[in-house]
Structures are given as structure tokens and as C-alpha cells.
VEXTIRO-122463 format. One record per atom (N, C-alpha, C, O): residue in one letter; residue number from 1; x, y, z; atom name. Coordinates in nm, 3 decimals. Example, Ala and Ser with C-alpha at 12.3 -4.5 7.8 and 13.67 -1.06 7.14 Angstrom:
residues 2
PT	A	1	1.319	-0.569	0.780	N
PT	A	1	1.230	-0.450	0.780	CA
PT	A	1	1.320	-0.330	0.780	C
PT	A	1	1.424	-0.332	0.846	O
PT	S	2	1.285	-0.225	0.708	N
PT	S	2	1.367	-0.106	0.714	CA
PT	S	2	1.290	0.003	0.787	C
PT	S	2	1.341	0.114	0.804	O
//
This chain:
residues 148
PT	X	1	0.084	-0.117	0.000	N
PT	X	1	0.000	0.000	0.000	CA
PT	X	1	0.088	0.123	0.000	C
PT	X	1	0.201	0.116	0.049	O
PT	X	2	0.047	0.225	-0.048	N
PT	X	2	0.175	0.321	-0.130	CA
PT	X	2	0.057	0.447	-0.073	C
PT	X	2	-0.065	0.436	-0.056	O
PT	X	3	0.149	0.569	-0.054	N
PT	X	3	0.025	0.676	0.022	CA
PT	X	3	-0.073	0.729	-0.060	C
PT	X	3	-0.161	0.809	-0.029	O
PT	X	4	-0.047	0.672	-0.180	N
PT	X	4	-0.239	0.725	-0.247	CA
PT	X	4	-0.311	0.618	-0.266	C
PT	X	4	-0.412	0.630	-0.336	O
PT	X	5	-0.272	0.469	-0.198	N
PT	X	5	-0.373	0.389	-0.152	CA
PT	X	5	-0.444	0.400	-0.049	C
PT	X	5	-0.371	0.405	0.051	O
PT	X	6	-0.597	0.409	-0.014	N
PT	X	6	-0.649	0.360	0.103	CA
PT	X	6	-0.655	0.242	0.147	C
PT	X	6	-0.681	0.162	0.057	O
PT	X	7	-0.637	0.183	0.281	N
PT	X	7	-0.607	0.105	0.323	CA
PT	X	7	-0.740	0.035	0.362	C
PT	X	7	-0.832	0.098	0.414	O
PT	X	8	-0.746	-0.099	0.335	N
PT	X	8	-0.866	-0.179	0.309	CA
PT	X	8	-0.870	-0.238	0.447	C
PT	X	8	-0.755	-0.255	0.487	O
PT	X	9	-0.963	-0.277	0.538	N
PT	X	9	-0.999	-0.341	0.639	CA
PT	X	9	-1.150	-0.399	0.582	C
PT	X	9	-1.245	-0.346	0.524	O
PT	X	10	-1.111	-0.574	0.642	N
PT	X	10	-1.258	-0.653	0.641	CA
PT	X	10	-1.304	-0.623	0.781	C
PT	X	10	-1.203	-0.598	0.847	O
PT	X	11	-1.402	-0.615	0.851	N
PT	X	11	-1.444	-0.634	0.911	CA
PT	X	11	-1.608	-0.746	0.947	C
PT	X	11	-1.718	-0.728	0.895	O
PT	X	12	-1.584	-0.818	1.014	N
PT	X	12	-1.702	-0.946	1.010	CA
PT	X	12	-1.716	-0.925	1.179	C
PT	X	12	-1.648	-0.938	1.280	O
PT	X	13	-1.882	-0.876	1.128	N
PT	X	13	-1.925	-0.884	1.298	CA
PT	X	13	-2.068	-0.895	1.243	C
PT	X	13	-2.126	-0.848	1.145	O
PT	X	14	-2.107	-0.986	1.357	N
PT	X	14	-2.278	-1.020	1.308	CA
PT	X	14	-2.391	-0.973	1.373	C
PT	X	14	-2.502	-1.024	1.366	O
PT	X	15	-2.349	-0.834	1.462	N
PT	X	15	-2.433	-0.747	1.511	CA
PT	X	15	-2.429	-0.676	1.433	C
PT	X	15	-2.321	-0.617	1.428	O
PT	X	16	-2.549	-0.628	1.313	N
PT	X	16	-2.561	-0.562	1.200	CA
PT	X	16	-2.538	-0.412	1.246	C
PT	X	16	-2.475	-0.330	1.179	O
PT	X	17	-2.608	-0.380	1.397	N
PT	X	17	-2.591	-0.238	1.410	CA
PT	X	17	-2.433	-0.168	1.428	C
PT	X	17	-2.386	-0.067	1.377	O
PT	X	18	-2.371	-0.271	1.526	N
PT	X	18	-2.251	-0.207	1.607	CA
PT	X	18	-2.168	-0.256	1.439	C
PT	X	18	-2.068	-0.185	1.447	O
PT	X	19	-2.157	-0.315	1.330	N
PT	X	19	-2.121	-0.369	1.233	CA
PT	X	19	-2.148	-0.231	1.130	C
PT	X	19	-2.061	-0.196	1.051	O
PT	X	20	-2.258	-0.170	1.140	N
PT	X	20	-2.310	-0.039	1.070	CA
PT	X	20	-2.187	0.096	1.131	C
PT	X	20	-2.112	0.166	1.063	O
PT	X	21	-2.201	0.093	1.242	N
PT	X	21	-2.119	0.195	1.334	CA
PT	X	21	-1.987	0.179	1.293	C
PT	X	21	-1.917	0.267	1.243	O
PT	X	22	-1.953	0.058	1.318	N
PT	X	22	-1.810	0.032	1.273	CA
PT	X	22	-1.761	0.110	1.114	C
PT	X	22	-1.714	0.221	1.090	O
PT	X	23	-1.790	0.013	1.041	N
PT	X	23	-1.795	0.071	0.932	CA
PT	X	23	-1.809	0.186	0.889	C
PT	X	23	-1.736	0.227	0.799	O
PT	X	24	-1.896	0.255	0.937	N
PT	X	24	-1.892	0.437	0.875	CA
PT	X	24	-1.802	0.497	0.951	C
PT	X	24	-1.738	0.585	0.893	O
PT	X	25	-1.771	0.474	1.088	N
PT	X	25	-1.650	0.519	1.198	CA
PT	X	25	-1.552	0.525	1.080	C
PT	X	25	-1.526	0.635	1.031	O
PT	X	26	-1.493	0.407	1.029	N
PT	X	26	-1.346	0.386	0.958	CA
PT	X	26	-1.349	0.448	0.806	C
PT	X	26	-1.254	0.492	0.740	O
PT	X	27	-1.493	0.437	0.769	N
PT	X	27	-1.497	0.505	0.617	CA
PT	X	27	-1.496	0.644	0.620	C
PT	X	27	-1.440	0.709	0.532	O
PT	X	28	-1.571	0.712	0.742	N
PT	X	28	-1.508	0.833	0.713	CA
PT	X	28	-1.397	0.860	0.769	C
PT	X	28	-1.396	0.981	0.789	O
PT	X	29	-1.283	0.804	0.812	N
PT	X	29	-1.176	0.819	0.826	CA
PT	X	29	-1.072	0.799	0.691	C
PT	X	29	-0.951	0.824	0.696	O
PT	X	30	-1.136	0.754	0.583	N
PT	X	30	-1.123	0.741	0.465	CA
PT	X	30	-1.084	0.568	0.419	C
PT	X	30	-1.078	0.534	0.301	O
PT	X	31	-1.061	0.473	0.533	N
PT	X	31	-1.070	0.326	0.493	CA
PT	X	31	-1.144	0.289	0.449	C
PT	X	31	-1.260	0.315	0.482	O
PT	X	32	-1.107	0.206	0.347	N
PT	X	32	-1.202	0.109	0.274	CA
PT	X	32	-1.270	-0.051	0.372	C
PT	X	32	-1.207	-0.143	0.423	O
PT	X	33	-1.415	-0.026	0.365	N
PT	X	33	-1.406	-0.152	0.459	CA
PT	X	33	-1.554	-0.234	0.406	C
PT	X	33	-1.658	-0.177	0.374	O
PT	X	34	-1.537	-0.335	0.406	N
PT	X	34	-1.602	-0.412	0.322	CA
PT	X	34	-1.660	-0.503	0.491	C
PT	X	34	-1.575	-0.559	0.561	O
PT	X	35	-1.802	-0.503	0.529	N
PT	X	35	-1.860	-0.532	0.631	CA
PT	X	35	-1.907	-0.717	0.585	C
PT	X	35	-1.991	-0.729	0.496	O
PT	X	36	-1.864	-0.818	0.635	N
PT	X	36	-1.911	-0.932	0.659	CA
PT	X	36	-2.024	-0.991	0.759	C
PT	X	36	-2.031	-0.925	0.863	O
PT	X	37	-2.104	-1.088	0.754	N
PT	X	37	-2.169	-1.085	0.881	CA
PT	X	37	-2.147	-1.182	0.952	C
PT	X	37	-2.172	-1.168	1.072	O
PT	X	38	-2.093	-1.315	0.902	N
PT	X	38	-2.065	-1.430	0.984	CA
PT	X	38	-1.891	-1.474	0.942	C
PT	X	38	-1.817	-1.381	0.908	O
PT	X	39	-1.865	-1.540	0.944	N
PT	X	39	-1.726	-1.624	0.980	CA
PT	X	39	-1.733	-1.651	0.810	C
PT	X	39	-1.661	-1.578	0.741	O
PT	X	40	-1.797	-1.730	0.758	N
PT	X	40	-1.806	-1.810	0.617	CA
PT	X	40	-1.825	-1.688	0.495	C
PT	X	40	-1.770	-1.707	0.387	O
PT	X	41	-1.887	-1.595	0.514	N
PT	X	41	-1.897	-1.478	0.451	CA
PT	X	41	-1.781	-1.356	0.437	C
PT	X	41	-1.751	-1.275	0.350	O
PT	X	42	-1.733	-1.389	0.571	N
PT	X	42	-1.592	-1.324	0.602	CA
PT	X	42	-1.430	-1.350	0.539	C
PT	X	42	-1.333	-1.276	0.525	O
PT	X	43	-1.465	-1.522	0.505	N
PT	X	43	-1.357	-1.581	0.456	CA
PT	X	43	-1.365	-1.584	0.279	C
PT	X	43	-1.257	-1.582	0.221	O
PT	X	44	-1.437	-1.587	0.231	N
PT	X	44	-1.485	-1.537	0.097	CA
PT	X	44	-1.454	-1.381	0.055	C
PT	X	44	-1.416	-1.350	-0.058	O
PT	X	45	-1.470	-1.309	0.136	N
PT	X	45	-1.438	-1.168	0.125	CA
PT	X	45	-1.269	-1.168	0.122	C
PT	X	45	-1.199	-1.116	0.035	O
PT	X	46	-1.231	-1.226	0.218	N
PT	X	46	-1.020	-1.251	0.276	CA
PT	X	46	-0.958	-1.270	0.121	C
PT	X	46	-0.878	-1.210	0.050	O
PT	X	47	-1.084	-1.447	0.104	N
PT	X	47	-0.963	-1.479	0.027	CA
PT	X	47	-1.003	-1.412	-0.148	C
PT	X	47	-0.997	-1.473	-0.254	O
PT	X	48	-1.037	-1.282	-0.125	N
PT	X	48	-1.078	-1.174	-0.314	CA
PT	X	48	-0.908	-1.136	-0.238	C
PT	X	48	-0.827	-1.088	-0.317	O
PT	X	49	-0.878	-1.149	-0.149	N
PT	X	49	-0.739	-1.049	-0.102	CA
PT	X	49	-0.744	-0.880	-0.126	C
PT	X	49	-0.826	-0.801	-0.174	O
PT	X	50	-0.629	-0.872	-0.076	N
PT	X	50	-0.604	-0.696	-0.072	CA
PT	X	50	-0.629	-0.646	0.072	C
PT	X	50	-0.614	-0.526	0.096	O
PT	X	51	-0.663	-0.728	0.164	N
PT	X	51	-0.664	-0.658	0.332	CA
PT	X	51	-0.544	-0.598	0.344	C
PT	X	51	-0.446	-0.649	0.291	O
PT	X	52	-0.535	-0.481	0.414	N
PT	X	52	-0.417	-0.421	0.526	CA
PT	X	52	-0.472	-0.459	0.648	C
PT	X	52	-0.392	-0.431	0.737	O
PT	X	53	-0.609	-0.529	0.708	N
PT	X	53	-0.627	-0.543	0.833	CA
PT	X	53	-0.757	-0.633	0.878	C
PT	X	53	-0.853	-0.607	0.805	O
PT	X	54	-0.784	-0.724	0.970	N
PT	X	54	-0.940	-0.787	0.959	CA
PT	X	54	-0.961	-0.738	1.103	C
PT	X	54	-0.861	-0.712	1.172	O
PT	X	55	-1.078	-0.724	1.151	N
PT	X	55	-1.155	-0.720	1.229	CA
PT	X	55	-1.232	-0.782	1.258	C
PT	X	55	-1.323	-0.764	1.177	O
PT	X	56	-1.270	-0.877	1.353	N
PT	X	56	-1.310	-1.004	1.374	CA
PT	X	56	-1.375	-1.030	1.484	C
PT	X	56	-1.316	-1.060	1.587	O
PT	X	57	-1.534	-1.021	1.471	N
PT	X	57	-1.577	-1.045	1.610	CA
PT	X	57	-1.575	-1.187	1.613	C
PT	X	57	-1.568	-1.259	1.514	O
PT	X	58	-1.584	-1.233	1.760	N
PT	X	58	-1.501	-1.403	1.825	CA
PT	X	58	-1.676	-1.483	1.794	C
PT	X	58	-1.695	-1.581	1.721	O
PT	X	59	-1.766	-1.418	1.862	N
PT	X	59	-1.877	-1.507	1.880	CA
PT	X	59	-1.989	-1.489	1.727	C
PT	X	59	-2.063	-1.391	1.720	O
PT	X	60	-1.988	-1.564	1.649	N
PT	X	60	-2.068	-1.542	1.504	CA
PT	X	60	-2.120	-1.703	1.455	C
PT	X	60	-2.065	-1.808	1.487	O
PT	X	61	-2.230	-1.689	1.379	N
PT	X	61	-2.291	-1.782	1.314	CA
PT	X	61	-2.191	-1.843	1.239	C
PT	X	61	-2.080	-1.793	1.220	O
PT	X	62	-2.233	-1.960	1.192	N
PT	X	62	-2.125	-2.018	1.076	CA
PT	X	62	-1.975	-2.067	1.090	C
PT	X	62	-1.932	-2.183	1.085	O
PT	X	63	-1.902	-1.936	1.111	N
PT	X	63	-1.805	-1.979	1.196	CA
PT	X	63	-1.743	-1.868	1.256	C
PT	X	63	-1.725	-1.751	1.222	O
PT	X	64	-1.717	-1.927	1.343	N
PT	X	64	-1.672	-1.827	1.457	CA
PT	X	64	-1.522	-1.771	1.453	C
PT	X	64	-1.431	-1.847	1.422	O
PT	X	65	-1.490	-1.585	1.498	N
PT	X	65	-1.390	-1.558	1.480	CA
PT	X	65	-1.280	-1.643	1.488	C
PT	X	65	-1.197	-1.667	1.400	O
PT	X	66	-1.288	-1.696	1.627	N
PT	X	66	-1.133	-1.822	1.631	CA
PT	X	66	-1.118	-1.904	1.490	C
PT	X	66	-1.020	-1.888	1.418	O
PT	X	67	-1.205	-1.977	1.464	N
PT	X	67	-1.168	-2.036	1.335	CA
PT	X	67	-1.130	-1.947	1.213	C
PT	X	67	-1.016	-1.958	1.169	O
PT	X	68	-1.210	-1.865	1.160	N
PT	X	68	-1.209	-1.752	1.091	CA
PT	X	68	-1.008	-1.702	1.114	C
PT	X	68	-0.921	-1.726	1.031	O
PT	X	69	-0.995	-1.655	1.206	N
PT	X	69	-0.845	-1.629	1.217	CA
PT	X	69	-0.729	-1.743	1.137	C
PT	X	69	-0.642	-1.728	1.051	O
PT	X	70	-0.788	-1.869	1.223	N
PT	X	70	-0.702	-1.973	1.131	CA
PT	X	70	-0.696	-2.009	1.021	C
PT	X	70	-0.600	-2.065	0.967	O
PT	X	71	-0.819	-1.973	0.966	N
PT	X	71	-0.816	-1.981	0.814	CA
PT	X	71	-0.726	-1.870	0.792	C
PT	X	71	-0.612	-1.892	0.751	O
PT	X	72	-0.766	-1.757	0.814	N
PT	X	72	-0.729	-1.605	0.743	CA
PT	X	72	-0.555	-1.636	0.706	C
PT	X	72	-0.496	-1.606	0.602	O
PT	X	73	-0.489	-1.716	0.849	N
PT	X	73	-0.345	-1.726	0.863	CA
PT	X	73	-0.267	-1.837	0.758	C
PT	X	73	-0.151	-1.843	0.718	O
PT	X	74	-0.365	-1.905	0.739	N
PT	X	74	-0.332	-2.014	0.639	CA
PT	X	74	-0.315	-1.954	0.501	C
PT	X	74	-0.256	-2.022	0.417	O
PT	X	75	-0.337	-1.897	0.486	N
PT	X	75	-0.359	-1.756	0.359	CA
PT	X	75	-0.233	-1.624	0.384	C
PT	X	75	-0.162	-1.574	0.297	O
PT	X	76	-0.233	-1.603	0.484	N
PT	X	76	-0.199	-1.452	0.473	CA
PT	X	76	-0.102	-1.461	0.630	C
PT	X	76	-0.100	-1.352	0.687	O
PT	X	77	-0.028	-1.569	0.699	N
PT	X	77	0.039	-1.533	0.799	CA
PT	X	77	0.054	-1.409	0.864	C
PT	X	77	0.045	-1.405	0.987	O
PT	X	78	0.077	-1.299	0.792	N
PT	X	78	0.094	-1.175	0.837	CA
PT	X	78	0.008	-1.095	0.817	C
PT	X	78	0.057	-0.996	0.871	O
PT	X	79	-0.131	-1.052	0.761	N
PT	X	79	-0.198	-0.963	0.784	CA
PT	X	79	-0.282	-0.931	0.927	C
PT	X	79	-0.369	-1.003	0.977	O
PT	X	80	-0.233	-0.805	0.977	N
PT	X	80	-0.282	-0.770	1.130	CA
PT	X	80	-0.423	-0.818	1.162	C
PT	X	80	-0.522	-0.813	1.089	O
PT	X	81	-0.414	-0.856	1.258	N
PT	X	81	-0.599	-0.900	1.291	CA
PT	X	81	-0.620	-0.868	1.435	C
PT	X	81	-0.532	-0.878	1.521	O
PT	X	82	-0.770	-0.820	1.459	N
PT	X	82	-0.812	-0.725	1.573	CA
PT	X	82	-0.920	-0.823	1.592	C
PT	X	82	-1.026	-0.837	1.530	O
PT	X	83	-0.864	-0.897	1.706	N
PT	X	83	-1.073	-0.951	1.787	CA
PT	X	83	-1.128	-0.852	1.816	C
PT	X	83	-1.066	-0.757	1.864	O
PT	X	84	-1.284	-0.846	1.791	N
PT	X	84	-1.369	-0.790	1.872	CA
PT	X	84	-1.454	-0.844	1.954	C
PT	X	84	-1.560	-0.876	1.899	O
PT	X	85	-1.446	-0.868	2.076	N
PT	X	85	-1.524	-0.974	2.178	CA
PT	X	85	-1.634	-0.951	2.285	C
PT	X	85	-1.603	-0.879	2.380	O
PT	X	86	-1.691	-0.976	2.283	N
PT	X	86	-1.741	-0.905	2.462	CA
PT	X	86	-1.712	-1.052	2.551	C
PT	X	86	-1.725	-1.050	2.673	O
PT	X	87	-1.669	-1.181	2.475	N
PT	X	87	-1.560	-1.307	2.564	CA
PT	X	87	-1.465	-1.215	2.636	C
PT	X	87	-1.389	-1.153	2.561	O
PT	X	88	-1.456	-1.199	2.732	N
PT	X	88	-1.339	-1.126	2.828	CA
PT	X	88	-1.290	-1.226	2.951	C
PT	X	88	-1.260	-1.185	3.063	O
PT	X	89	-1.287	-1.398	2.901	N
PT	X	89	-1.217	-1.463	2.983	CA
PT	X	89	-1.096	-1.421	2.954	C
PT	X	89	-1.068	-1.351	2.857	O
PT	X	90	-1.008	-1.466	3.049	N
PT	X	90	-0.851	-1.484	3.014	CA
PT	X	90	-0.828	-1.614	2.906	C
PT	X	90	-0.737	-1.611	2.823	O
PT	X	91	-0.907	-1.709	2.917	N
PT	X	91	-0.907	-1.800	2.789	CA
PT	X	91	-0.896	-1.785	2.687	C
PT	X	91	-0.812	-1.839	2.615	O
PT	X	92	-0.988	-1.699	2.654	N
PT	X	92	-1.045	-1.646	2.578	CA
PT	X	92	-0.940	-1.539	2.472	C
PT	X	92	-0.910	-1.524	2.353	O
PT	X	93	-0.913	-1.479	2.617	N
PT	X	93	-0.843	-1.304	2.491	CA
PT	X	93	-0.671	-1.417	2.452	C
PT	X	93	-0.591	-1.381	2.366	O
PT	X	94	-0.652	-1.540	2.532	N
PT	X	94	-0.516	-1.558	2.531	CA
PT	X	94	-0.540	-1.673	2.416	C
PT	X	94	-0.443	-1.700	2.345	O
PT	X	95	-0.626	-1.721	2.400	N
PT	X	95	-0.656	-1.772	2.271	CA
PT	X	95	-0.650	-1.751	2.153	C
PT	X	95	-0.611	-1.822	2.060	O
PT	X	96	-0.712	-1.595	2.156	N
PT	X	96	-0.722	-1.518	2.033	CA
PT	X	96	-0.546	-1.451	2.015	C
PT	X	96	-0.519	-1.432	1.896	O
PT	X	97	-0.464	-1.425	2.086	N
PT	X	97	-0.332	-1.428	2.052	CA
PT	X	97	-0.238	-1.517	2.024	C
PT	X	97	-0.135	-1.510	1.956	O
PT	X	98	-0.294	-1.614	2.093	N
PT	X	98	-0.227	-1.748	2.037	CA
PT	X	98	-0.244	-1.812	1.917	C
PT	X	98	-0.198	-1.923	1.888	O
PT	X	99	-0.351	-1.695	1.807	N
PT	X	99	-0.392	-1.713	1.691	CA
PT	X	99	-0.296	-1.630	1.609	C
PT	X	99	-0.260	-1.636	1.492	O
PT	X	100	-0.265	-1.545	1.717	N
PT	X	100	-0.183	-1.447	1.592	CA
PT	X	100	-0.273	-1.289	1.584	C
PT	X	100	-0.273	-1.186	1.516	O
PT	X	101	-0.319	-1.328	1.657	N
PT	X	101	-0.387	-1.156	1.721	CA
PT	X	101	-0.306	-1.011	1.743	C
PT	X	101	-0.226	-0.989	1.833	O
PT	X	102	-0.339	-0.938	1.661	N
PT	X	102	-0.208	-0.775	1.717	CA
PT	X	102	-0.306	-0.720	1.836	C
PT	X	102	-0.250	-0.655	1.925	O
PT	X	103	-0.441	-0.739	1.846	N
PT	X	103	-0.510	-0.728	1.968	CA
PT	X	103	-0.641	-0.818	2.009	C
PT	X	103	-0.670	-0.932	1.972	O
PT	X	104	-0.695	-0.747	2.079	N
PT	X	104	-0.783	-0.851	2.119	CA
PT	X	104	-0.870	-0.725	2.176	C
PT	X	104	-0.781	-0.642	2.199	O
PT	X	105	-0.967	-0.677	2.204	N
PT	X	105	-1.050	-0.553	2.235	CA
PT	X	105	-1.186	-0.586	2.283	C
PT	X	105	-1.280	-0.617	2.210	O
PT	X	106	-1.185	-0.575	2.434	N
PT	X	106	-1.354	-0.636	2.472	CA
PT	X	106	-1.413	-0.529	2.437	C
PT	X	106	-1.374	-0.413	2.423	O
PT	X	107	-1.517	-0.582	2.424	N
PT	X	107	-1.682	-0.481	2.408	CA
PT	X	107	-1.750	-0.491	2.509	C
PT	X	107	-1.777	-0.590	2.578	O
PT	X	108	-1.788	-0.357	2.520	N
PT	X	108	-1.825	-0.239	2.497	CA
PT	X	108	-1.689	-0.180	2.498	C
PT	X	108	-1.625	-0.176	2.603	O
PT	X	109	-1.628	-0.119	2.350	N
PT	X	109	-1.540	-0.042	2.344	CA
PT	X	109	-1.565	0.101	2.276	C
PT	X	109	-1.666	0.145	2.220	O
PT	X	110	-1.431	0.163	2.300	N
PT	X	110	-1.450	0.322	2.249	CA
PT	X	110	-1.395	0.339	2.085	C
PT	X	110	-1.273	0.332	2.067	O
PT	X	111	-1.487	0.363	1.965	N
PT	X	111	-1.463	0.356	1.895	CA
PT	X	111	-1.345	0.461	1.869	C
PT	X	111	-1.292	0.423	1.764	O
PT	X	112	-1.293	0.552	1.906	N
PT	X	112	-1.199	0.625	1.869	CA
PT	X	112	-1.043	0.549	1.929	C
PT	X	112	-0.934	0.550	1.870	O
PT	X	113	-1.067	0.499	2.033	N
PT	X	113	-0.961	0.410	2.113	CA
PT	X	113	-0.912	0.290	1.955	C
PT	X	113	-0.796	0.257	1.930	O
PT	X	114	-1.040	0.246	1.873	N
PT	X	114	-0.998	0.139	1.807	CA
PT	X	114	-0.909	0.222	1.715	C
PT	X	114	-0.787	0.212	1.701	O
PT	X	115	-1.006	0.317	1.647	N
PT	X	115	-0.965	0.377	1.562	CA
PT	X	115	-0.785	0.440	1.592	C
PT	X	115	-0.729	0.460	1.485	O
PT	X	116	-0.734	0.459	1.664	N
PT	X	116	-0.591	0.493	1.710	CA
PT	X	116	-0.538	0.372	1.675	C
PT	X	116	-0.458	0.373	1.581	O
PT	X	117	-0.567	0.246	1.737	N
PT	X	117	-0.500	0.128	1.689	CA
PT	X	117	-0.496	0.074	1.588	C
PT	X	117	-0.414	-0.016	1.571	O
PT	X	118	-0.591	0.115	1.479	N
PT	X	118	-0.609	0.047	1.374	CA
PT	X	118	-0.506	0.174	1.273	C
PT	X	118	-0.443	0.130	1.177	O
PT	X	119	-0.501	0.269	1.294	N
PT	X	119	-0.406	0.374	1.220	CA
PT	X	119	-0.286	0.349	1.271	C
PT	X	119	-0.212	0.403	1.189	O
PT	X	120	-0.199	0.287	1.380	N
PT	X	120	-0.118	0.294	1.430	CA
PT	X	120	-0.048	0.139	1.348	C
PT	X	120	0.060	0.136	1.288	O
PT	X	121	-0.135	0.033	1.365	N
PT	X	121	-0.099	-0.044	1.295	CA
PT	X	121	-0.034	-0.043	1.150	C
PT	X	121	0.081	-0.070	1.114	O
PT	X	122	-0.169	0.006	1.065	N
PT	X	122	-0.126	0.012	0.920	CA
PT	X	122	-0.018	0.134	0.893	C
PT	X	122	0.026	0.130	0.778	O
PT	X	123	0.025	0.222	0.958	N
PT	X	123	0.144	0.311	1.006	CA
PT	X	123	0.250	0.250	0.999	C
PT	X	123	0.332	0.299	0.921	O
PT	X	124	0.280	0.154	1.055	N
PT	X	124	0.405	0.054	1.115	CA
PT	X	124	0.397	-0.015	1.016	C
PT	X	124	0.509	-0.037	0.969	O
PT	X	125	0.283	-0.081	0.936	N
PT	X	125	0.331	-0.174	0.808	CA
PT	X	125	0.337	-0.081	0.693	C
PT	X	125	0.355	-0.133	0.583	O
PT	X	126	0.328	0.013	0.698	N
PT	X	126	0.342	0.106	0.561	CA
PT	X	126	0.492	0.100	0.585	C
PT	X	126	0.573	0.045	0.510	O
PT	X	127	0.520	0.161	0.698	N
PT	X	127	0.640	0.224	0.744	CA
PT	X	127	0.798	0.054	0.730	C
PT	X	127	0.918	0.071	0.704	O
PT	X	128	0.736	-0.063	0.755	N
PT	X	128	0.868	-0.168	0.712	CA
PT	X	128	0.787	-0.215	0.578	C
PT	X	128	0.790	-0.338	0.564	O
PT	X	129	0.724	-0.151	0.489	N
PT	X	129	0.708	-0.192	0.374	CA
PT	X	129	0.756	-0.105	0.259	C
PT	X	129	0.751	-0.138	0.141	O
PT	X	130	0.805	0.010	0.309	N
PT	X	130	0.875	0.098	0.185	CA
PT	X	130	0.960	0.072	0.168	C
PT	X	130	1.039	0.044	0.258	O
PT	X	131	0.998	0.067	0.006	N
PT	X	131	1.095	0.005	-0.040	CA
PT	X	131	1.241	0.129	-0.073	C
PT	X	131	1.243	0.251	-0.089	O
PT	X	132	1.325	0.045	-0.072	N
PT	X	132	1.418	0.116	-0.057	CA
PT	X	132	1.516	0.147	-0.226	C
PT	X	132	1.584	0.055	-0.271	O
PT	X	133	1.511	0.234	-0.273	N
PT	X	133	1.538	0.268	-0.418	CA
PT	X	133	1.686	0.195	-0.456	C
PT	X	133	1.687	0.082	-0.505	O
PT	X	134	1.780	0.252	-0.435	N
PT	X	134	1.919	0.218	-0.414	CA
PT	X	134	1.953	0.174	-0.304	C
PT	X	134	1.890	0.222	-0.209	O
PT	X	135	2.028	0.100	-0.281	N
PT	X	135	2.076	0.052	-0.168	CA
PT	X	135	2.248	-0.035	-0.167	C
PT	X	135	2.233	-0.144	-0.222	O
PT	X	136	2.304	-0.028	-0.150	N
PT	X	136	2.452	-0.057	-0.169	CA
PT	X	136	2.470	-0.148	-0.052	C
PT	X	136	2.399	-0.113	0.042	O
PT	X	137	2.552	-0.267	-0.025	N
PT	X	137	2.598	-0.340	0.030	CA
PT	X	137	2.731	-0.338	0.041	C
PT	X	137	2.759	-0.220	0.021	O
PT	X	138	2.809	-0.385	0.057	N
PT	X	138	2.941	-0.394	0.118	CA
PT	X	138	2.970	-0.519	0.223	C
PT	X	138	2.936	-0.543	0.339	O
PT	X	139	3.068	-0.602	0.100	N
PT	X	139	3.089	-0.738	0.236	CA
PT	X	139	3.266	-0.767	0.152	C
PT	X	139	3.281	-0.799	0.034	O
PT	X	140	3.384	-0.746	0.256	N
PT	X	140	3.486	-0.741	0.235	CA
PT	X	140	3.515	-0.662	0.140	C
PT	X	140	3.520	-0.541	0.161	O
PT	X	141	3.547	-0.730	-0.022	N
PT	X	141	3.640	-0.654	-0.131	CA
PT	X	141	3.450	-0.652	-0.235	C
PT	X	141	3.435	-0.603	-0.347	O
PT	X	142	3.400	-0.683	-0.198	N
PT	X	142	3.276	-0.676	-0.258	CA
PT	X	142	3.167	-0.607	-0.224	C
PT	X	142	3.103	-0.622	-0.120	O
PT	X	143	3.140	-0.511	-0.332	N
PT	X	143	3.081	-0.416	-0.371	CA
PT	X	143	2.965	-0.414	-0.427	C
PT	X	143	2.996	-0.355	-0.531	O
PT	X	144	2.830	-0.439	-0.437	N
PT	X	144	2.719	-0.486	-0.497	CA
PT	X	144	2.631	-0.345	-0.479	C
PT	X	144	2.685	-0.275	-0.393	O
PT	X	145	2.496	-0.275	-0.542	N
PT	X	145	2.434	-0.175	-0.565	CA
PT	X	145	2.290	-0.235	-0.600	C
PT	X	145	2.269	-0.241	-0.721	O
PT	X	146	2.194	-0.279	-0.522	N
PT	X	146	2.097	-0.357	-0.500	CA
PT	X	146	1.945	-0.228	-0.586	C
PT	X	146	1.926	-0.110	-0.555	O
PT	X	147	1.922	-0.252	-0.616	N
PT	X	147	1.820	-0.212	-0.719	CA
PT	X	147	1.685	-0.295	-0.744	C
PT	X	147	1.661	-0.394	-0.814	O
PT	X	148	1.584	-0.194	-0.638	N
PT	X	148	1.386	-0.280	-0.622	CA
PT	X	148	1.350	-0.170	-0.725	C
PT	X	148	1.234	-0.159	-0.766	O
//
């Protein structure tokens, strides 16, 4: 993603309202976000590709965030993923990192609180994803000039 891309977030939550909220929160922040409602609907959306980020509520029809994650990772190891839960065991949130979670966020949360994390994230992957024009190496009597 290059700075005259907007940055795409799925989000799959199957409370249509707080799922409505979500979504216009991040679109007028100018993200692109493409709203899912269950787990199986969510993974169909993943795998068109192009996420910078998923959003993932844990408890959903069909299939549920936890699974949903493992798929997503089987695909995409590294794209950031955000539970959204109102599960607030310790089981629970330590589960969802043991998936490969950059957070885990109970509900009832503050949508501007997400919104910081979700800009902060795609920040940091913009930021080790720019490529570097020239770049020169140096190892003993060897001299190389690396060119992306």
C-alpha cells in the first residue's frame, strides 16, 4: 500500500448495528471496509485479497472468529488481525493471541480508542514496507548496488 492507496480493512461482525457503526467510523476516516456478517462470509471476502487489516468479532454464526483467524493465517500469515469480543475470559483473549492476534479488544469499546489502533498499525506496516530505491551493500572486497 503506497500513500495514495487507502487502506482496506474486512471487518465481520454479526451485530448488523454495532457492524453499521463500525464501518462508517473507519470510512469516514477514509478506509475502505467491506462489512461481513458471519465467519463463512468473512472468509470469501479474505480470500478476493487486498486486506491491510481484519476485524473479527469471536462469537458469530457459521463460523466463529477463532476459526475464521485460522483460516485467514493459512492464507496470509501476516496480515494484522483485531478480535472484537465481549468473551473477556482470560481463555479467551489468550486464545485469540495465540492465533496471531495484534489485539484482542472487549466490548463495549471506544470507537476512537480502536480507531488509534487500527491507524497505528497500518502506520508501522506502511512504514517496514517501503521500499528502498538504491541501496549498496558492502561485504569485504565486494561491492554490490541492490536495485527494487
Amino acid at each position: 500500500m503506497n500513500a495514495e492507496t487507502q487502506a482496506q480493512i474486512l471487518l465481520v461482525e454479526d451485530d448488523t448495528n454495532l457492524g453499521f457503526v463500525i464501518q462508517d467510523t473507519l470510512k469516514q476516516e477514509g478506509f475502505i471496509v467491506h462489512l461481513a456478517s458471519d465467519g463463512k462470509e468473512g472468509l470469501s471476502h479474505f480470500n478476493k485479497g487486498g486486506y491491510d487489516l481484519c476485524l473479527l468479532d469471536v462469537m458469530m454464526p457459521n463460523m466463529d472468529g477463532f476459526a475464521l483467524a485460522e483460516a485467514i493465517r493459512d492464507v496470509d500469515p501476516d496480515v494484522p488481525l483485531f478480535f472484537l469480543s465481549a468473551k473477556t475470559m482470560k481463555e479467551d483473549v489468550i486464545q485469540g493471541y495465540k492465533l496471531g492476534a495484534d489485539d484482542y479488544i472487549t466490548k463495549p469499546f471506544d470507537s476512537e480508542v480502536l480507531l488509534m489502533k487500527i491507524k497505528a498499525i497500518i502506520k508501522r506496516n506502511e512504514e517496514d514496507n517501503k521500499v528502498v530505491d538504491n541501496q549498496e551493500f558492502e561485504l569485504g572486497k565486494y561491492r554490490s548496488e541492490e536495485r527494487r
